[in-house]
C-alpha positions in Angstrom: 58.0 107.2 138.2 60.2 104.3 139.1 64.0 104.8 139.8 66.8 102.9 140.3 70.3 101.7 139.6 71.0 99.1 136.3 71.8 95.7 137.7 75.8 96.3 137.6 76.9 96.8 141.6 80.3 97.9 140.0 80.5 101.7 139.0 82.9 100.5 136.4 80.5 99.0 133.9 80.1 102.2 131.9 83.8 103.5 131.7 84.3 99.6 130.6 81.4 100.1 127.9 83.0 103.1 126.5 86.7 102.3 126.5 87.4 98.7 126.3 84.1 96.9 124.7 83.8 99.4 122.0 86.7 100.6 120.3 85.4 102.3 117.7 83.0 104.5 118.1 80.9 104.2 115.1 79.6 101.5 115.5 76.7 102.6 118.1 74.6 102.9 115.3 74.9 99.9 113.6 74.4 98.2 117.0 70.9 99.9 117.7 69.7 99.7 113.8 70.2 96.2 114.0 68.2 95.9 117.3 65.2 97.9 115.7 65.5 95.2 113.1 65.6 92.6 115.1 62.6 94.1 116.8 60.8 94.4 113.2 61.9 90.8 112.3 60.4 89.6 115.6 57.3 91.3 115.5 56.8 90.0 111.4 57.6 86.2 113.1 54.5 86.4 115.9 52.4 88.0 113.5 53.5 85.0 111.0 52.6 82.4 113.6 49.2 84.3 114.8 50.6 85.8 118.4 50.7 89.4 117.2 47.1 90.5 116.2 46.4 93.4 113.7 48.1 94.3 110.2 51.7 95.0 110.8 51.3 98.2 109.0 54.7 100.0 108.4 57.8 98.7 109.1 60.3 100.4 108.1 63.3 101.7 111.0 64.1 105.3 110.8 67.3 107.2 111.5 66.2 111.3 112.7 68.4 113.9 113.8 67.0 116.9 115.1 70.9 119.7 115.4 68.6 122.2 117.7 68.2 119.3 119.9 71.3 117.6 119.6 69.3 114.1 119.4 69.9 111.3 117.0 66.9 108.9 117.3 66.4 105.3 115.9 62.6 104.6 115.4 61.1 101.3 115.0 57.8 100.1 114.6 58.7 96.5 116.3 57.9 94.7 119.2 58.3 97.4 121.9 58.6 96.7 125.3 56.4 96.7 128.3 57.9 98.2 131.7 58.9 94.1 132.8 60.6 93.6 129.6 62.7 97.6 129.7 63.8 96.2 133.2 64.6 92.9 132.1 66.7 93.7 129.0 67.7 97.1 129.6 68.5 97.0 133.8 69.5 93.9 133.8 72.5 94.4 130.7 70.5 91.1 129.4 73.4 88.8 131.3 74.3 87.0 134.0 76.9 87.6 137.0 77.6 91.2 135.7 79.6 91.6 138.6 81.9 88.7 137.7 82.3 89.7 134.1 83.3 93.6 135.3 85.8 92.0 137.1 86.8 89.6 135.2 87.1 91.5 131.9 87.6 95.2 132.5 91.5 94.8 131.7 91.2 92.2 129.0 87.9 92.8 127.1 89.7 90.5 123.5 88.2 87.8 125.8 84.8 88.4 125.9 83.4 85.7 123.4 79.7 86.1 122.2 76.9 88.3 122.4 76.2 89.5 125.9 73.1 92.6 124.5 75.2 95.1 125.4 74.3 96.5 121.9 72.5 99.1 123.3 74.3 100.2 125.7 77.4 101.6 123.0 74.7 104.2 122.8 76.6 106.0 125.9 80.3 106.3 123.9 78.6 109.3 122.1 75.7 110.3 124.4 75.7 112.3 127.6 72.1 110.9 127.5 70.0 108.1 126.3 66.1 107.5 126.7 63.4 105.6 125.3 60.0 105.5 124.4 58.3 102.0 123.9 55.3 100.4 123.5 54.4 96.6 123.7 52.8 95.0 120.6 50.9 93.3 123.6 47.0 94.3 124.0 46.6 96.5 126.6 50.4 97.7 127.3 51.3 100.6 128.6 54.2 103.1 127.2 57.2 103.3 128.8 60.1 106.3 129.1 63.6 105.2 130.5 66.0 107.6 131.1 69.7 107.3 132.1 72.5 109.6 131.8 75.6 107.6 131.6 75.5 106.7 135.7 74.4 103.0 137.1 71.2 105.4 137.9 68.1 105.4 136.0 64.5 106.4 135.7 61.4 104.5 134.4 57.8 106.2 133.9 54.9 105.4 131.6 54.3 107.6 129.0 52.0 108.2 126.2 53.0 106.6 122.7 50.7 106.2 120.1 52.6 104.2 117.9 53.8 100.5 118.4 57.4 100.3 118.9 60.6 101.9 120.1 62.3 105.1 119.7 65.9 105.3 121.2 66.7 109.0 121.5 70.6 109.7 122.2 71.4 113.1 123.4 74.8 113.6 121.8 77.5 115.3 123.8 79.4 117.9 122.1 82.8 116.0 121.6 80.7 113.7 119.1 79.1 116.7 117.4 79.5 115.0 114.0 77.0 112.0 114.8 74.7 115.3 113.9 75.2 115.6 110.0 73.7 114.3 107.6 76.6 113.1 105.6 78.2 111.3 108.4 75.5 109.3 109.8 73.7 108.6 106.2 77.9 107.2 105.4 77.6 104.9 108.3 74.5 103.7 107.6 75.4 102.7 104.2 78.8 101.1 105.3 76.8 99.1 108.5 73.1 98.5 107.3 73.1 98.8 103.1 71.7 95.4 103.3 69.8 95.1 106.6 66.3 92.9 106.1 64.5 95.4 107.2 63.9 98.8 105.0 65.7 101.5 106.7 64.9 105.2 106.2 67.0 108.3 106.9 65.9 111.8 105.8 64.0 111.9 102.0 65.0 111.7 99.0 66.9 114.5 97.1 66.9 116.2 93.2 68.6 118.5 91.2 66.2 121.3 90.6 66.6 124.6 89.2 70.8 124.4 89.9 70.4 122.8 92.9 69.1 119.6 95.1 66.3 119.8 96.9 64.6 117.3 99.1 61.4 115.2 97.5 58.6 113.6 99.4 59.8 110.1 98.8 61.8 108.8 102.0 65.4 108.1 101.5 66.0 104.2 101.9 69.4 103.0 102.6 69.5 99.4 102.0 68.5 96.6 99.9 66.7 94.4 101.7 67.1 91.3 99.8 70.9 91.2 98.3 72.0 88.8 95.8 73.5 86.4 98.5 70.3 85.8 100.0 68.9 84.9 97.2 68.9 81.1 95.2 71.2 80.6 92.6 68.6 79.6 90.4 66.8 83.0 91.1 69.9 85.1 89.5 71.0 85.5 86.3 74.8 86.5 85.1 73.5 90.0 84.9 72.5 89.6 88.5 75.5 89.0 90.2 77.2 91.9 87.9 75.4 94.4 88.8 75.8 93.1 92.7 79.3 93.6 92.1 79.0 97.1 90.9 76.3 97.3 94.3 79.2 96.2 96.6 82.3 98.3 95.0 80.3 101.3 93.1 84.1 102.6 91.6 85.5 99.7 90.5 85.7 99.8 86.7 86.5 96.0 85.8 84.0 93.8 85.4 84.5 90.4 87.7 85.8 87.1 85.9 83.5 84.8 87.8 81.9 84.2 90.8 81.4 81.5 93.5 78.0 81.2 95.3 78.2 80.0 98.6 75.2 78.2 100.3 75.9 76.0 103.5 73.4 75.0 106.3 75.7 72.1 108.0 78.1 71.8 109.7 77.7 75.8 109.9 75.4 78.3 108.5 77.5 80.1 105.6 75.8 82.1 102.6 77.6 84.4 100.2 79.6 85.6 96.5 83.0 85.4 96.0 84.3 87.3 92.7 87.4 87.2 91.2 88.3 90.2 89.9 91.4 91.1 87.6 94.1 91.0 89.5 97.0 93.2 89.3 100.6 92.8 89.7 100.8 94.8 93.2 99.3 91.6 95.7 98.1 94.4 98.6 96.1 96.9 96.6 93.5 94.3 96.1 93.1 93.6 100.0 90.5 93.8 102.3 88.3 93.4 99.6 85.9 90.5 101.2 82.9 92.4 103.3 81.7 90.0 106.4 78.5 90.3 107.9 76.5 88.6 110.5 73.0 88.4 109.5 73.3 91.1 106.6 74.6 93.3 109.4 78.2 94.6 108.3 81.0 93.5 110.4 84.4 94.5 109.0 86.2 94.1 105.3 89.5 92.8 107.0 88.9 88.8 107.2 92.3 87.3 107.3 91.4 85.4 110.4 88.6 83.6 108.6 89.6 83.1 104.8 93.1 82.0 104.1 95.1 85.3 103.3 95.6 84.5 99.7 91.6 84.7 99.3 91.8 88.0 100.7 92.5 89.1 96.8 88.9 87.9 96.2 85.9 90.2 96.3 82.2 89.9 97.6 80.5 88.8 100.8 80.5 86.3 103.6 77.5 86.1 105.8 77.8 83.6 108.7 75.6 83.9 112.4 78.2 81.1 113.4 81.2 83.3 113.3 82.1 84.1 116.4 82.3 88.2 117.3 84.1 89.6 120.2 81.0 91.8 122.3 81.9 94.6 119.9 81.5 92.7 116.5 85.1 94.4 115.8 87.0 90.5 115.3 87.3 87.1 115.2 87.6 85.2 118.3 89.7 82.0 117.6 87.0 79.2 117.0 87.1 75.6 115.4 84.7 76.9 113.2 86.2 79.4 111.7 88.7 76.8 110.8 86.1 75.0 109.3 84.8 77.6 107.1 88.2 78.8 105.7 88.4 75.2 104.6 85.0 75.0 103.3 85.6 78.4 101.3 89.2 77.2 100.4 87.6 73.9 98.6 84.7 76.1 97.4 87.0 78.2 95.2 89.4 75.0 94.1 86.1 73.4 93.3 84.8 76.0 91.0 88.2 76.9 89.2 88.6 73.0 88.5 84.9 73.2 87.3 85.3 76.0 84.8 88.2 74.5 83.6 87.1 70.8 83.2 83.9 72.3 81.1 85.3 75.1 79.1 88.9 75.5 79.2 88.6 77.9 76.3 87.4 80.4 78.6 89.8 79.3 81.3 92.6 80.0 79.4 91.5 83.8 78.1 91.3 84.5 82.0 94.3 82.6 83.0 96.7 85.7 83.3 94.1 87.8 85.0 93.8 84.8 87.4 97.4 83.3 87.6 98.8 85.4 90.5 96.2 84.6 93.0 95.9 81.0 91.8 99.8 81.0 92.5 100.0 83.0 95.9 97.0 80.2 96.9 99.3 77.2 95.8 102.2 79.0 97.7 100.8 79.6 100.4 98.7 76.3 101.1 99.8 73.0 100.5 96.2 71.5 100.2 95.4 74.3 97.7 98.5 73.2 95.6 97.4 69.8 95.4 93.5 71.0 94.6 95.0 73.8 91.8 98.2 71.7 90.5 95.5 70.4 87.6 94.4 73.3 86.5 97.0 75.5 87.0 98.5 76.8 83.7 101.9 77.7 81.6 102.1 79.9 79.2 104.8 79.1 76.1 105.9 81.9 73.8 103.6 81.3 71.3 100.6 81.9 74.1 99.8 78.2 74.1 98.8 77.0 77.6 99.2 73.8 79.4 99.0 72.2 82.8 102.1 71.4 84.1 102.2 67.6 83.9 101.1 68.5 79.8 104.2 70.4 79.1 106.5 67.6 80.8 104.9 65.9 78.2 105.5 68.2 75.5 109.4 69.2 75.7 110.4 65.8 77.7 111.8 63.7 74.5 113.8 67.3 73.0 114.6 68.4 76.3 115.9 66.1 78.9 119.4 66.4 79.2 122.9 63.7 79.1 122.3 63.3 83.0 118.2 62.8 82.7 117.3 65.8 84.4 114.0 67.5 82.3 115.2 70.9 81.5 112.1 73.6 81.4 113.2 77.2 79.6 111.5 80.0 80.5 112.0 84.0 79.5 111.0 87.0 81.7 111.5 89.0 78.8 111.0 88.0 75.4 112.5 90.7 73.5 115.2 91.6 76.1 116.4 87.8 74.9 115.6 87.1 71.8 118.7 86.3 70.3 118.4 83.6 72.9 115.4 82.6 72.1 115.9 82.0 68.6 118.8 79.7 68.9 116.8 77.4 71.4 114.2 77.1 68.9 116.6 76.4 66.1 117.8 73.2 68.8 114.1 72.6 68.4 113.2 73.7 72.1 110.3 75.1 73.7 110.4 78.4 76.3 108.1 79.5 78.5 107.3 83.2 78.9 107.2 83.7 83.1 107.0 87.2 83.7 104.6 87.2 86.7 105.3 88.9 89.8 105.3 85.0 91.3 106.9 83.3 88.5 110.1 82.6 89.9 108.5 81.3 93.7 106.1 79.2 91.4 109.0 77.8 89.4 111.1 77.0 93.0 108.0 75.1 94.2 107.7 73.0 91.0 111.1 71.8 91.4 110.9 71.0 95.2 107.3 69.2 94.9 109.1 66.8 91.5 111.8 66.5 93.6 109.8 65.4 96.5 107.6 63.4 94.6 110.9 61.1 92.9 111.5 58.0 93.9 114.9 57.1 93.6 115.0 53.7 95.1 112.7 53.1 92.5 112.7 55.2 89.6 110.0 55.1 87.1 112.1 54.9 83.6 109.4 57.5 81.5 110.2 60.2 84.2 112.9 62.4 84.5 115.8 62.0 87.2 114.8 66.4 87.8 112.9 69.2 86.3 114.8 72.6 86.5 113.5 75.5 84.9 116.5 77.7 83.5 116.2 81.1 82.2 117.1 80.8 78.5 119.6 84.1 78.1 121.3 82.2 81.7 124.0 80.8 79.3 124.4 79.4 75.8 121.9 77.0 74.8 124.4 73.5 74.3 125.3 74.3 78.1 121.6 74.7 79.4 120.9 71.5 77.4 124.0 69.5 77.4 123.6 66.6 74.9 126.9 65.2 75.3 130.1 65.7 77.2 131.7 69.6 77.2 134.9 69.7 74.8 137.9 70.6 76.5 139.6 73.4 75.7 143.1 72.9 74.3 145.2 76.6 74.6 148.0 76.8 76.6 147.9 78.0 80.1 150.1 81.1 78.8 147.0 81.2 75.1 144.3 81.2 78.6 145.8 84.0 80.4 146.3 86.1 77.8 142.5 85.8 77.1 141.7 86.0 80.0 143.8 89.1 81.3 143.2 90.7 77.7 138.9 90.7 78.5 139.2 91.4 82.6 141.3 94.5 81.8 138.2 95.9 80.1 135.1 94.8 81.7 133.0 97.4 83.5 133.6 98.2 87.4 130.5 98.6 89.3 129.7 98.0 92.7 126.4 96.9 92.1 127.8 94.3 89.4 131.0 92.0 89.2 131.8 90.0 85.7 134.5 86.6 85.8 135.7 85.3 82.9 135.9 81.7 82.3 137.0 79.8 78.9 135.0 77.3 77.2 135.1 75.6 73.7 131.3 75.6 73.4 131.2 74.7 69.3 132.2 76.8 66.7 128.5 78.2 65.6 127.8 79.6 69.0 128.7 83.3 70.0 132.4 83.8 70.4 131.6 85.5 73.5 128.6 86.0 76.2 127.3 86.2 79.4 126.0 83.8 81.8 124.3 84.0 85.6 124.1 81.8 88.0 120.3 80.7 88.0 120.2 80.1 91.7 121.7 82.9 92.6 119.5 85.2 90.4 116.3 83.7 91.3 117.4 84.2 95.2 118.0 87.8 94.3 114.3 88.1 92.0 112.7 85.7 95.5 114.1 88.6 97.9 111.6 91.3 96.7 108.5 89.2 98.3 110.0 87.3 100.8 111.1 87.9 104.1 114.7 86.9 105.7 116.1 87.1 102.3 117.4 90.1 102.0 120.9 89.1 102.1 120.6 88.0 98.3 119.0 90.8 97.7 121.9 93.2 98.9 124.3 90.6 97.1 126.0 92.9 93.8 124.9 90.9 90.6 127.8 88.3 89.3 128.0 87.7 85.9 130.5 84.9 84.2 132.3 86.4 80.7 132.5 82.7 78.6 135.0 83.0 76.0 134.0 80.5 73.3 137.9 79.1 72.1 136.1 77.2 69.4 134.6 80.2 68.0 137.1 81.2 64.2 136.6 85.2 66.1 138.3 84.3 69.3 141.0 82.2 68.0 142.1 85.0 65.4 142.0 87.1 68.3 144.2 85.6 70.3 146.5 85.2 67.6 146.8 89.0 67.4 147.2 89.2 71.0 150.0 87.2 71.0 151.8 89.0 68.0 151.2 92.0 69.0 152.1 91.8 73.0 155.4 89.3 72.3 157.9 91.7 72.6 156.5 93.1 76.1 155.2 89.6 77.1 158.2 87.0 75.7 160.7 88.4 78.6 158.1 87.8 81.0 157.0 85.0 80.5 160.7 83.2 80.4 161.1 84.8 84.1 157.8 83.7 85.3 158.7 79.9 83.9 162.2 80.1 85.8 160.9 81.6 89.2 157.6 79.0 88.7 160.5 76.2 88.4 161.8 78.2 91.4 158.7 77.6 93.5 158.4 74.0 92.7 162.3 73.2 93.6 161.4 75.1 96.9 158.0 73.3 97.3 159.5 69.4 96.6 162.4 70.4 98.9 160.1 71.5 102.1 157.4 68.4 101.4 156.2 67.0 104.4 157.7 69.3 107.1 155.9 71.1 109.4 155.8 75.0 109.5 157.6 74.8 112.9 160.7 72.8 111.4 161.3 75.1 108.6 164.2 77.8 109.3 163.8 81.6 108.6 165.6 81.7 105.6 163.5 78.6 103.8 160.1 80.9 104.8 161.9 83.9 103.6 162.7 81.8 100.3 158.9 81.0 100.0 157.6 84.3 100.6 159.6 86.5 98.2 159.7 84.2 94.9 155.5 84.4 96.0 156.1 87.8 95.8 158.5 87.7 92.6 155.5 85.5 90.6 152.6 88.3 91.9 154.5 91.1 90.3 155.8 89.1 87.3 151.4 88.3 86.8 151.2 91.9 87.1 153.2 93.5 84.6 152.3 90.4 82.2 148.4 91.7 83.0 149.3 95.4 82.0 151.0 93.9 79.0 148.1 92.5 78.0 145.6 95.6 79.2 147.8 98.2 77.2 147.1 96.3 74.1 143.3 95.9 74.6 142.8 99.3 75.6 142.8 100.4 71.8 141.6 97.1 70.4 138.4 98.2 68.7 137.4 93.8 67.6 138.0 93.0 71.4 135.7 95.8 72.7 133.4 95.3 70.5 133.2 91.1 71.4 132.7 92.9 75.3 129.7 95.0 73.8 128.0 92.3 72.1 128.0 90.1 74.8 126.7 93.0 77.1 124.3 94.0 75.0 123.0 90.4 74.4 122.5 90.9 78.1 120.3 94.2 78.1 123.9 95.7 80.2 125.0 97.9 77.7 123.7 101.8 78.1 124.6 105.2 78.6 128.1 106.0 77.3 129.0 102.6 76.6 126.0 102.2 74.2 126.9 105.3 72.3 130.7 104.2 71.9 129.6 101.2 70.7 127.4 102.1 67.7 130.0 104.8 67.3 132.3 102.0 66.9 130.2 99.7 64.5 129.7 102.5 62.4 133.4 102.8 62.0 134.2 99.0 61.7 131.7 99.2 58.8 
């Protein structure tokens, strides 16, 4: 019996091993199944090329647990090792200047870079001991038994194996008690090894029989040894890569859309599926979705560091030996080529969505709404991406029709292009909610698009900005249009979100405006959440005689908020609505004229004094032109000051003038309803009054 200590002079290796190297515990067996493959894979290779002599015989790796013993052992029937080799790769750590990387890395271990076959040695974060029994394929070796308990201190001794190959036998310690059950280990080797090369075996085979399962003499094999992304894609059929689907995410109900095959041998090695699956309106369910493994070994599901984070809705596998692993497999390192391969897959997936597109649009366009929120968050979030998907990216009009985006300039450019040449694009978020809208655009002879995506409105922004960036004003081509804005269609009446020809000006009074204008403030509702203004406009005498309108900037900042970062100040903004009081419409003016009659004998005495103190003002005003504030005496600012405060209270009493009367107007409240209504703002109380009040008016 040979002993000795492992080629580390440091004591610190092993608290390094289990603290910093290896985070997650777990993963000790994946690292030794995969070296019993590798083992298996090796052996298959000399045998392939005549230096292993004799049939391979079985193969397979086996996972045993044995609870009286407290073992967990991984069996192959590979290569083995002769005493030379157990020294080399075991005593050794299998690397160079292991003093120098202790001491380098013991505080920083994110900066180990590679493989440095310390696979085996995560055996010891859930062993108080770890030995193993090999034997060389070679003729004539001799078994070996190597024994260490977690110290720099081991023994070596040959042995007697009858069997080619190498068991690793772990000796659990107690605090890792669950490495013991079944369930546990036969869940990690389905999460680490389902698709291994090498048939892996753990426990047998269970049926329900008589009430119950019980265990059957056929072994229990984990993995499939030859997955769909190893294979050609000549080799699959549709069927195929369904049911690998199913294989890869057993619960999920949907069936995929399509899928991408990836296949790459230069620059970098790259195989792989990529599904798209229907995606949902909530972006981070659909996460961490993309499995990556390292020669069919699983590494993690969380890939943002090597697939753009928009692909990260996508489904399937990536499978790349050139992705570099920190010494635990559990990240990225940062690495030109993982740069390389995001592109490649980023190009890969433009390619194919252009492809299905170009050669059956038909089919496109029944999966577009399924597909438009990740084709969007990609075109958001990557400019090359927008540029790739801007052709085959799709709107959708009211009447379901779909078109790329350059097609629908085409369409609604000669109807829709305003007085000022700007290309005006209506949309609806929700087509019932504004209907009435909707119809009166179409009766111009308009178009409207239906954008009710979770993305629509950050989609829409970037279609401005990129035709704004793409203009040329110094020298503008005559068949485009000067801008392209996308307005909601219930933002305002239709002749102002298409203005043909110059606005008509309104011709009231100032004293016909305010009483308007005091008459409909004194009853609009008083939230903090929402504030209405109300602004007079002769729009024509066919459109509503009154309505609301929103700023479209300001309520797409508000709608951009939800999903965007650093805007939360819009979103905290209270909701401002503009009350436009059509003067053209025959409603409004016989309104008004019953204002006036019916407030002149409160309002005629008023408005005489405010005409003398405004005269008043403007005497006062002409007579201190041109002096400074410190060359005007006390009395001239005391002047000033009170007929400012004379003409505020005057305003005031003429406004509750004007609010007694339209507190019991039924027409004027019910012009306020409609327009709220119109809106989708009436509800509650004010909902019931009103059909109360219609009932009545009938």
């Amino acid at each position: 019996m040979t002993t000795g200590n492992i080629g580390v002079t440091s004591q610190n290796i092993f608290p390094i091993i289990k603290k910093f190297l290896y985070s997650d515990h777990e993963i000790f067996l994946r690292e030794l199944v995969s070296n019993a493959v590798d083992a298996t894979q090796k052996l298959k290779t000399l045998a392939s090329v005549g230096e292993a002599k004799g049939e391979l015989g079985d193969t397979r790796v086996r996972v045993l647990i044995d609870k009286k013993k407290k073992t967990l052992t991984v069996q192959d029937h590979g290569i083995g090792m002769t005493a030379e080799e157990v020294d080399k790769y075991i005593n050794q750590i299998a690397f160079s200047g292991a003093e120098e990387f202790v001491n380098k890395y013991k505080d920083n271990a994110a900066a180990i870079i590679g493989h440095f076959g310390l696979g085996f040695y995560s055996a010891f974060m859930v062993a108080d001991k770890v030995e193993i029994f090999s034997l060389s394929y070679k003729d004539d070796a001799a078994a070996v038994h190597w024994s260490c308990d977690g110290s720099p201190e081991y023994t070596m001794e040959e042995t007697i194996k009858s069997e080619r190959g190498t068991d690793i036998v772990l000796h659990i310690n107690d605090e890792y008690a669950q490495y013991l059950e079944d369930s546990t280990v036969e869940g990690l080797l389905t999460k680490y090894c389902k698709f291994l090369p090498v048939e892996i075996a753990f426990g047998m085979k269970k049926e329900w029989k008589d009430g119950k399962q019980v265990e059957t003499d056929e072994e229990n094999i984990i993995n499939d040894i030859n997955p769909a992304w190893t294979r050609k894609p000549a080799d699959l059929t549709e069927e195929d890569y369904t049911k690998f689907y199913h294989q890869l995410y057993p619960h999920q109900m949907d069936e995929p859309l399509f899928h991408i095959h990836l296949n790459v041998d230069y620059p970098f090695n790259l195989t792989g599926i990529l599904y798209f699956p229907r995606i949902k309106n909530n972006i981070d369910i659909q996460r961490n979705k993309i499995q990556l493994y390292c020669n069919q070994v699983f590494v993690t599901d969380e890939v943002e560091n090597i697939v753009p984070q928009y692909l990260t809705l996508l489904h399937g596998v990536i499978d790349s030996p050139d992705i570099p692993l920190n010494v635990s497999r559990s990240y990225l390192q940062s690495d030109n080529n993982v740069k390389k391969i995001s592109s490649h897959i980023t190009k890969k997936v433009a390619d194919k969505l252009a492809e299905i597109f170009r050669n059956d649009r038909e089919d496109f366009e029944k999966k577009w709404d399924d597909i438009k929120l990740f084709i969007q968050y990609g075109m958001l979030s990557d400019d090359k991406f927008y540029d790739r998907a801007i052709g085959f990216a799709l709107l959708k009009n009211l009447d379901s029709k779909y078109f790329t985006f350059e097609e629908y300039k085409a369409q609604v450019k000669e109807a829709q292009t305003d007085k000022n040449g700007d290309l005006i694009i209506l949309y609806a978020q929700d087509a019932d909610a504004s209907y009435a809208y909707i119809q009166r655009a179409k009766e111009k002879g308009y178009d409207v698009l239906l954008m009710d995506g979770e993305l629509d409105v950050h989609a829409m922004s970037q279609l401005e900005q990129k035709s704004y960036e793409t203009s040329s004003p110094d020298s503008p081509d005559a068949s485009s249009p000067k801008a392209i804005r996308f307005v909601r269609v219930d933002s305002d009446v239709i002749e102002n979100i298409i203005q043909k020809e110059d606005k008509a000006a309104v011709t009231l009074t100032e004293n016909e405006e305010n009483a308007l204008r005091y008459t409909f403030e004194s009853q609009l509702p008083k939230t903090d959440k929402t504030r209405y203004d109300v602004s007079l406009e002769a729009v024509s005498a066919d459109a509503l005689p009154v309505f609301l309108t929103q700023n479209e900037f300001m309520r797409r900042m508000k709608e951009m908020s939800v999903h965007q970062q650093g805007m939360s100040f819009y979103g905290n903004m209270p909701d401002q609505y503009n009350l436009v009081i059509n003067t053209a419409n025959d409603k409004v003016k016989t309104l008004l004229e019953e204002i006036t009659t019916a407030c002149a004998e409160g309002t005629t005495p008023l408005l005489e004094q405010l005409a003398t103190k405004q005269a008043e003002e403007k005497t006062l005003q002409e007579a201190q032109k041109g002096k400074k504030d410190a060359d005007l005496t006390q009395e001239e600012k005391d002047a000033v000051t009170n007929i400012t405060k004379e003409l505020v209270a005057l305003k005031q009493q003429l406004k509750e003038q004007y609010a007694a009367y339209a507190t019991n107007s039924d027409k004027l409240h019910q012009l306020i309803d409609i327009a709220l209504l119109a809106a989708g703002q009436l509800k509650g109380e004010a909902l019931a009054k009103f059909v109360n009040r219609s009932v009545e008016l009938l």
